[in-house]
Backbone as JSON Lines, residues from 0, in Angstrom:
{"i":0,"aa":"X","n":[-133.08,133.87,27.74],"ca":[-133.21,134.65,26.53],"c":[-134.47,134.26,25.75]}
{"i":1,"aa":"X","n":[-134.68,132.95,25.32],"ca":[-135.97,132.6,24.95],"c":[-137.37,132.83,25.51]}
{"i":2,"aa":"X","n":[-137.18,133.34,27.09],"ca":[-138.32,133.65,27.78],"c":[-138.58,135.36,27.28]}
{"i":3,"aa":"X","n":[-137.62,136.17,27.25],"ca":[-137.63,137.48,26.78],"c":[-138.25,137.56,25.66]}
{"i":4,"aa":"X","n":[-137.58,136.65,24.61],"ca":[-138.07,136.74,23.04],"c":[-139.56,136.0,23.13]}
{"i":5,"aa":"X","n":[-139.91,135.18,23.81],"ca":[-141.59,134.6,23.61],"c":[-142.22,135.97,24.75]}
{"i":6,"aa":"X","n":[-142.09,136.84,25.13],"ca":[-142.28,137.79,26.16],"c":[-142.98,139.01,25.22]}
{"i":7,"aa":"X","n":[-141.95,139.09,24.47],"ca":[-141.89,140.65,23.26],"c":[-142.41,140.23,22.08]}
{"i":8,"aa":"X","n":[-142.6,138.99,22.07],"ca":[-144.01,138.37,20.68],"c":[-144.9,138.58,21.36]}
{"i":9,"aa":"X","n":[-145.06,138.21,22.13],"ca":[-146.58,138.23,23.18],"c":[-146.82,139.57,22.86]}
{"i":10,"aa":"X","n":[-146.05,140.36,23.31],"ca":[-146.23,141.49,23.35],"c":[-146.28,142.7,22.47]}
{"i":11,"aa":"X","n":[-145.54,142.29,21.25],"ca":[-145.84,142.77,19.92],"c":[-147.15,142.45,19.38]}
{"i":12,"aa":"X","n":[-147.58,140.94,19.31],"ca":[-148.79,140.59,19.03],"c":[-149.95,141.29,19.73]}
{"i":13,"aa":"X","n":[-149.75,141.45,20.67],"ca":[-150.82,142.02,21.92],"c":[-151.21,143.65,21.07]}
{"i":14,"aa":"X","n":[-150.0,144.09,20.97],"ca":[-149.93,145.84,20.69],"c":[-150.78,146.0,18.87]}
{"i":15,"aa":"X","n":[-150.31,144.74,18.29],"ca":[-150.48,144.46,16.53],"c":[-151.91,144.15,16.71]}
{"i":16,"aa":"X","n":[-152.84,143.31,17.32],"ca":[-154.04,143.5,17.52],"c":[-154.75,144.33,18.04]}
{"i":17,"aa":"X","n":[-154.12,145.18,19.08],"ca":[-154.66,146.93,19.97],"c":[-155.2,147.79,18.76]}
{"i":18,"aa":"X","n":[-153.84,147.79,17.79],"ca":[-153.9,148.64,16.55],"c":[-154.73,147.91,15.8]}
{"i":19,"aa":"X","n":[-155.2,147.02,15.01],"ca":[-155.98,146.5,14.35],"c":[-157.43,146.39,14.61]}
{"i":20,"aa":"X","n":[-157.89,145.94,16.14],"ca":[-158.82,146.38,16.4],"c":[-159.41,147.6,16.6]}
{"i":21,"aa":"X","n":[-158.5,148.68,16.83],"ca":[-159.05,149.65,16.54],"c":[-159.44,150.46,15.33]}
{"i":22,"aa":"X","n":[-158.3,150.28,14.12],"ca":[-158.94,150.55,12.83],"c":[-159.95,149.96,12.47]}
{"i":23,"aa":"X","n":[-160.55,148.54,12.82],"ca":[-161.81,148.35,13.05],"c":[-163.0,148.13,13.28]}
{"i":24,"aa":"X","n":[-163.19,149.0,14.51],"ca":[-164.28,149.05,15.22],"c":[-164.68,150.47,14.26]}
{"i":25,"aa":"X","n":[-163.95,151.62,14.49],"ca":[-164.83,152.51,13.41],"c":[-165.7,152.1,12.14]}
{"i":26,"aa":"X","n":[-165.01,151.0,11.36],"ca":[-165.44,150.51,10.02],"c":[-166.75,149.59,10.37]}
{"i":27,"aa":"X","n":[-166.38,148.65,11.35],"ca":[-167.72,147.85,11.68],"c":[-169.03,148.87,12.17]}
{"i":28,"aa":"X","n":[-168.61,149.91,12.96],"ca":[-169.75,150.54,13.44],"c":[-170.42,151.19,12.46]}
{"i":29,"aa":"X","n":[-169.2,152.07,11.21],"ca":[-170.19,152.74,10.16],"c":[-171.07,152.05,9.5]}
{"i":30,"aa":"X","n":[-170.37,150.5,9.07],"ca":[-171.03,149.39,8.11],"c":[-172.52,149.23,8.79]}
{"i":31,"aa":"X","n":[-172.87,149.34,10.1],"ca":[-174.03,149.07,10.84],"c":[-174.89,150.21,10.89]}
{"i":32,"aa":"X","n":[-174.4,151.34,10.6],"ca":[-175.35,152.81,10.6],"c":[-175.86,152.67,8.85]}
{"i":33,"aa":"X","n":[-174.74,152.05,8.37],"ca":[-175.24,152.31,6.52],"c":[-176.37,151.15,6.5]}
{"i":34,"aa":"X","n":[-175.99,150.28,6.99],"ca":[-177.17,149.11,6.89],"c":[-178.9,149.65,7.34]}
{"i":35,"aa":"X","n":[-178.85,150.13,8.64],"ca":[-179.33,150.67,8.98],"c":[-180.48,151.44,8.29]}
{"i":36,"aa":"X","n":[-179.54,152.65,7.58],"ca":[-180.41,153.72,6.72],"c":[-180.63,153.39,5.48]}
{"i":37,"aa":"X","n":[-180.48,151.81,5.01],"ca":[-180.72,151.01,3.95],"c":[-182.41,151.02,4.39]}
{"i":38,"aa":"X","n":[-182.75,150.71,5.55],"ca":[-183.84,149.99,5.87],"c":[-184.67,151.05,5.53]}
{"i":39,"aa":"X","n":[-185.9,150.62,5.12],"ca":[-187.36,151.3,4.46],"c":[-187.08,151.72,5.75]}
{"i":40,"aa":"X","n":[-187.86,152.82,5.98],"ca":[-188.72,153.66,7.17],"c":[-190.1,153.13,7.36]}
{"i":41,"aa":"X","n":[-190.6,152.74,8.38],"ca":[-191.7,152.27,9.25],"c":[-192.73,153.13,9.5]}
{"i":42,"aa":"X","n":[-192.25,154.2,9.89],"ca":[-193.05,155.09,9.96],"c":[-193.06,156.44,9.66]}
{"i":43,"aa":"X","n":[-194.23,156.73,9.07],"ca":[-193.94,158.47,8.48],"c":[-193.69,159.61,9.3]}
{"i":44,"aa":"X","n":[-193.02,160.86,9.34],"ca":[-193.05,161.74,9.62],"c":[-194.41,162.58,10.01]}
{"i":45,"aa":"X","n":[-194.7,162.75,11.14],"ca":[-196.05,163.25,12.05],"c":[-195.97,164.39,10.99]}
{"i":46,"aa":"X","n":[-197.09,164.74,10.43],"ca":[-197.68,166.32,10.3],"c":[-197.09,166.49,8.67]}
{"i":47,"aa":"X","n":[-196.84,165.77,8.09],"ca":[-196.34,166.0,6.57],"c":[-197.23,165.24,5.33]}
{"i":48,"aa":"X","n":[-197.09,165.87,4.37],"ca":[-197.85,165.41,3.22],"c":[-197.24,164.55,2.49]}
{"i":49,"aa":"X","n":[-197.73,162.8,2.54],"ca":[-197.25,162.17,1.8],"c":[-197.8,162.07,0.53]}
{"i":50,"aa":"X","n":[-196.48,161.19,-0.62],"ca":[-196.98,160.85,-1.4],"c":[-197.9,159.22,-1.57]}
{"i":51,"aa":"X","n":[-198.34,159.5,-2.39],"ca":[-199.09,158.24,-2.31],"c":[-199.03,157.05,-3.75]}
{"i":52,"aa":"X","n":[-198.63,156.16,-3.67],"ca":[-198.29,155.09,-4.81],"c":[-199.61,155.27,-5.77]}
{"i":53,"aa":"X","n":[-201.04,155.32,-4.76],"ca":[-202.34,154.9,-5.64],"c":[-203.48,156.26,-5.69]}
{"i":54,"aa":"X","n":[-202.69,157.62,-5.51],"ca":[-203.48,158.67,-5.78],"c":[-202.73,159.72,-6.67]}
{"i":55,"aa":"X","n":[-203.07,160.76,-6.96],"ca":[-202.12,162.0,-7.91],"c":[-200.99,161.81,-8.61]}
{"i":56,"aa":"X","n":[-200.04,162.58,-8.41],"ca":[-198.99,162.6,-8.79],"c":[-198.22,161.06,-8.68]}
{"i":57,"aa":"X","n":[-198.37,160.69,-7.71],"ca":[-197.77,159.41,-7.87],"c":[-197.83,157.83,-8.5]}
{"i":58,"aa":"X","n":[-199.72,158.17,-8.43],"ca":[-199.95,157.31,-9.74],"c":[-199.38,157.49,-10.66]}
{"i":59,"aa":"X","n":[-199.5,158.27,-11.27],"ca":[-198.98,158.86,-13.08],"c":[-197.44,158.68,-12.6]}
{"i":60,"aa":"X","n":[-196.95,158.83,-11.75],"ca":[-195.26,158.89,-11.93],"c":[-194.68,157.2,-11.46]}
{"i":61,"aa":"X","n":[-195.92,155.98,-11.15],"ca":[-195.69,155.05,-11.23],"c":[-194.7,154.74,-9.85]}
{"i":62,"aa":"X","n":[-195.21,155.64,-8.88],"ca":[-194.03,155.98,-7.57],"c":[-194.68,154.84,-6.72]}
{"i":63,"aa":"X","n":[-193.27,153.82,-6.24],"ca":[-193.5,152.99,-5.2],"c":[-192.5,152.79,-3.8]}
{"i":64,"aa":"X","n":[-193.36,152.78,-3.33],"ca":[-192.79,152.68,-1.46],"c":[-191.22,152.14,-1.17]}
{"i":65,"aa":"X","n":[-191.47,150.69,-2.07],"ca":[-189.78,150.11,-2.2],"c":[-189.53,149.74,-3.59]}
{"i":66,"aa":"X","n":[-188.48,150.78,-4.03],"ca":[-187.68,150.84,-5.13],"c":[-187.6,149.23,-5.72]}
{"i":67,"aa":"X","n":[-187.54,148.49,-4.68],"ca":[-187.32,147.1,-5.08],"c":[-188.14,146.33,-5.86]}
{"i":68,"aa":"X","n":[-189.3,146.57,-5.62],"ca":[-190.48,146.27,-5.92],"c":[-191.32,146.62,-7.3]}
{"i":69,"aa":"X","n":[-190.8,147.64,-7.83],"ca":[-190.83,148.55,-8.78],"c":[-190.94,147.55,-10.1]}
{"i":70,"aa":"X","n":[-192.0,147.16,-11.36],"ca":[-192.2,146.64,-12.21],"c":[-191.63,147.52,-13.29]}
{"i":71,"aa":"X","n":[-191.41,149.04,-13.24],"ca":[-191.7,149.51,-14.61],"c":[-189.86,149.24,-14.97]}
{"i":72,"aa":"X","n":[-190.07,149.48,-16.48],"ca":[-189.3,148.65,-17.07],"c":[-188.07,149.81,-16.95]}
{"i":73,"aa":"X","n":[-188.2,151.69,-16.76],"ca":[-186.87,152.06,-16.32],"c":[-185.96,151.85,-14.94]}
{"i":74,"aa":"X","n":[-186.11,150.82,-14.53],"ca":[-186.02,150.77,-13.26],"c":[-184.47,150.33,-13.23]}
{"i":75,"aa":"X","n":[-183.72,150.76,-12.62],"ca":[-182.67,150.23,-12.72],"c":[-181.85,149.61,-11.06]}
{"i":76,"aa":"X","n":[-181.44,148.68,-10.8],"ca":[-181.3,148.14,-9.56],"c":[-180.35,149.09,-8.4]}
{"i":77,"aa":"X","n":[-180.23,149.51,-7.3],"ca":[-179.49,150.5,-7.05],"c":[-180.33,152.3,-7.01]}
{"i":78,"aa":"X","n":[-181.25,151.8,-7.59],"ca":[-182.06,153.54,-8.08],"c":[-182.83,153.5,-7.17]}
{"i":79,"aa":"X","n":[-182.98,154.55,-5.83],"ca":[-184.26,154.81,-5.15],"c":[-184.42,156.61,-5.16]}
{"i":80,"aa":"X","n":[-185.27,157.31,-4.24],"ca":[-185.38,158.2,-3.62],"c":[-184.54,158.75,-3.13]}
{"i":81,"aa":"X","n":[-183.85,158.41,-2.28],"ca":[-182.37,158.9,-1.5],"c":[-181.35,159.46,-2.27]}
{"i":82,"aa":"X","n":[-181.09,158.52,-3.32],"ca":[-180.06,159.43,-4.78],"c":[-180.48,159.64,-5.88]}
{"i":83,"aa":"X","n":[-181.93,160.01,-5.74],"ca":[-182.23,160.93,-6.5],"c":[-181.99,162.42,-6.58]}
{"i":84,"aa":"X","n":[-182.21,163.25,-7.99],"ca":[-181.83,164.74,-7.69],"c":[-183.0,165.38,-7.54]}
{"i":85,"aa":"X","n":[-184.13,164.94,-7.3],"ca":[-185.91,165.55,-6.82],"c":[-185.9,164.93,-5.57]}
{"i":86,"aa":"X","n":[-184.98,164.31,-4.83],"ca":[-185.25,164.22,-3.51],"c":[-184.49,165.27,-2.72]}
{"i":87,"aa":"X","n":[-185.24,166.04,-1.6],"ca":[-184.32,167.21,-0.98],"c":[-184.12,166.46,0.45]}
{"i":88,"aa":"X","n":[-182.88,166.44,0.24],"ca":[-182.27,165.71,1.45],"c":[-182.5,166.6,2.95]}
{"i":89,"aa":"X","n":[-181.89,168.07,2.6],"ca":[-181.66,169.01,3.63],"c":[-183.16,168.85,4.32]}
{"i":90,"aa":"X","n":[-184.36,168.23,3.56],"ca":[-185.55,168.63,4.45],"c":[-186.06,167.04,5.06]}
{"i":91,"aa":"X","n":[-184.57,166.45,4.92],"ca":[-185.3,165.05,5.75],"c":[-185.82,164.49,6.58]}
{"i":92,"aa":"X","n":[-186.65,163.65,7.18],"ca":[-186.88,163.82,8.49],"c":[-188.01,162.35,8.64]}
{"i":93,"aa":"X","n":[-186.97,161.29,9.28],"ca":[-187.44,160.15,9.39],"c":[-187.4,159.72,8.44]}
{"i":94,"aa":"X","n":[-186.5,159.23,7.57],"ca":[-186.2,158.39,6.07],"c":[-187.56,159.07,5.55]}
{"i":95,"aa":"X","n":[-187.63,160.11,5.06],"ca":[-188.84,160.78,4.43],"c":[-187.87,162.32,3.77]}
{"i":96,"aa":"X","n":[-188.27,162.74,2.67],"ca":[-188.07,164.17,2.68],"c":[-189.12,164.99,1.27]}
{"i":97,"aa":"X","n":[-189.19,165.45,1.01],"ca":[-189.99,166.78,-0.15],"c":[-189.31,165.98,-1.57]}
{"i":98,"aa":"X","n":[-190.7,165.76,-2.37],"ca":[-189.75,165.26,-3.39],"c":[-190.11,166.41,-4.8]}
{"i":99,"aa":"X","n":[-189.96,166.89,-5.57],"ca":[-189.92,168.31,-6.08],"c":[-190.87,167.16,-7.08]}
{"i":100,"aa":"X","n":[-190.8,166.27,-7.89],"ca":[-191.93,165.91,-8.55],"c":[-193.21,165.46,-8.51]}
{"i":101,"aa":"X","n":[-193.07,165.56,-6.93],"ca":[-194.34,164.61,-6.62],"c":[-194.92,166.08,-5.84]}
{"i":102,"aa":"X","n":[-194.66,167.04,-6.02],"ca":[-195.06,168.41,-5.55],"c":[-194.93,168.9,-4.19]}
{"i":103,"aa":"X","n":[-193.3,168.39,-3.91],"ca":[-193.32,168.45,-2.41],"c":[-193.92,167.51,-1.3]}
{"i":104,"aa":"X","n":[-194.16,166.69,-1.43],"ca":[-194.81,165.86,-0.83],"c":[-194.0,165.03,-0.17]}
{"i":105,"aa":"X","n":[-193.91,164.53,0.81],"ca":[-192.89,163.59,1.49],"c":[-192.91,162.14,0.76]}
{"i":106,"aa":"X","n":[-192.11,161.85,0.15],"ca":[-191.39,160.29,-0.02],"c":[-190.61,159.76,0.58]}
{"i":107,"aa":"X","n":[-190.69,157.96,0.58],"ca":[-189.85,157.36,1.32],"c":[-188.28,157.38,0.56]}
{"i":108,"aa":"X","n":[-187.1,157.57,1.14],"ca":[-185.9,157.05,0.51],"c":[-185.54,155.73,-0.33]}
{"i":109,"aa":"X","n":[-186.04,155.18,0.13],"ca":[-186.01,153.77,-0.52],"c":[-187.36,153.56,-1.35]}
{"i":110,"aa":"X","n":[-187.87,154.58,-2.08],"ca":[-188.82,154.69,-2.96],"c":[-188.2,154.95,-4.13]}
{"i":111,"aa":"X","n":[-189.25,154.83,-5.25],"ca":[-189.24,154.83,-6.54],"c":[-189.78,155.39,-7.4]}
{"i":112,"aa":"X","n":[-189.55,156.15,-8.77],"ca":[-190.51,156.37,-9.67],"c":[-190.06,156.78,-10.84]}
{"i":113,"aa":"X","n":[-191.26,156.62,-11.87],"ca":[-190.02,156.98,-13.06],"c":[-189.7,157.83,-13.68]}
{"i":114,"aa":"X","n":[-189.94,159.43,-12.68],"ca":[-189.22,160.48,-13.04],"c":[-187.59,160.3,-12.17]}
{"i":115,"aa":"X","n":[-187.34,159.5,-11.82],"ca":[-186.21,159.55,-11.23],"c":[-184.79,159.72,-12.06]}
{"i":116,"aa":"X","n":[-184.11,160.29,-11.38],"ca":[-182.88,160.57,-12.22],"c":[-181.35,160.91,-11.23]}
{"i":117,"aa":"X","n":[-180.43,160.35,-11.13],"ca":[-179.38,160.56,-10.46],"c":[-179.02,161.86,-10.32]}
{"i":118,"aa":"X","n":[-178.94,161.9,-9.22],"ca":[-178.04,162.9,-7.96],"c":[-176.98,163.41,-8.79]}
{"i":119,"aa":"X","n":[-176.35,164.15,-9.41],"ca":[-175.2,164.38,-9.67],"c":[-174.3,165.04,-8.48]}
C-alpha cells in the first residue's frame, strides 16, 4: 500500500509540475520578446527620413536617441517614443516609425523629446 501511495505522489507531483511548467513557459517567453523591444534599435530603417537630435526639428524639440539620456528637465522616467501619441505605431518598421512632430520623420522608440505627451 505504501508503494501505491509513494507511486501517485510521484505521480501527482509529476502531472502538478506538467501543469506549472506550462503556464510558464508562455510568461517566460513573452517576458523575453518585451525585453527585447525594450532594446534601442541598432539600426535604421533602409530608405526613410530620420530625425536627427543635432539638426531641424529636432534640435528645437530637444529630441534624443535614448529617452534615458535626456537632460531636459520635462523628462519624466518611463517616457519615450513608443508611448507617445506623435508616434505612429501602424507605420513601424525596425523600432523606428513617423513621428507627427518631428514632421514625419522616422524616430527611434526609445527616443525622446519635449513635445512628448502620453498615448492615451
Amino acid at each position: 500500500m505504501d508503494d501505491e501511495l509513494s507511486k501517485n505522489l510521484t505521480r501527482r507531483s509529476f502531472f502538478q509540475m506538467a501543469v506549472a511548467t506550462l503556464a510558464i513557459v508562455p510568461l517566460a517567453l513573452k517576458s523575453g520578446s518585451l525585453l527585447a523591444a525594450d532594446a534601442c534599435p541598432a539600426k535604421a530603417p533602409a530608405g526613410k527620413a530620420l530625425g536627427s537630435p543635432t539638426e531641424g526639428m529636432g534640435k528645437g524639440l530637444e529630441y534624443v536617441l535614448d529617452a534615458k539620456t535626456s537632460k531636459n528637465a520635462k523628462y519624466k522616467a518611463g517616457a519615450n517614443c513608443g508611448n507617445c501619441k506623435f508616434y505612429n505605431t501602424a507605420k513601424a518598421d525596425s523600432g523606428h516609425a513617423p513621428c507627427t512632430m518631428m514632421g514625419m520623420k522616422y524616430v527611434t522608440h526609445c527616443g525622446w523629446c519635449k513635445s512628448y505627451a502620453v498615448k492615451a
